[in-house]
Phi, psi and omega in degrees: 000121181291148167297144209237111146304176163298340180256341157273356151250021169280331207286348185281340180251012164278308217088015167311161190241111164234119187283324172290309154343273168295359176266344206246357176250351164284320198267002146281308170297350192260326189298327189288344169323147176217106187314107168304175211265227165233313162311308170323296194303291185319325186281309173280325163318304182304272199295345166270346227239308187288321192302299160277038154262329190280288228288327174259357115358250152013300207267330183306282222278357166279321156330322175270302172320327175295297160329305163284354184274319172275351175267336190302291224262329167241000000 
């Protein structure tokens, strides 16, 4: 985090706005980012995809069981 003068944190705590100021403090925080590879994004996109896919699953066929369960009894 860069050090903040006196007068940027007078204008910060006036409640000034500097539009250069956040971009130019958005465009430091995005360099700390650290990206996946494409194999990556893909291997886990896959395994989020499979995952709610076994889960509405799940919830489908407990669903009919329940239906069915309820046509038994009334």
């Amino acid at each position: 985090m860069a050090k903040k003068d006196s007068a940027e944190i007078q204008s910060e705590s006036q409640g000034q706005f500097k539009v250069l100021t956040f971009l130019q403090e958005t465009k430091e925080e995005l360099d700390k980012v650290v990206w996946p590879s494409r194999q990556q994004l893909i291997s886990e996109s896959a395994a989020v995809i499979l995952m709610v896919s076994l889960s509405a699953l799940l919830i489908y066929l407990v669903d009919q069981l329940f239906s069915w369960a309820a046509t038994q009894v009334f």
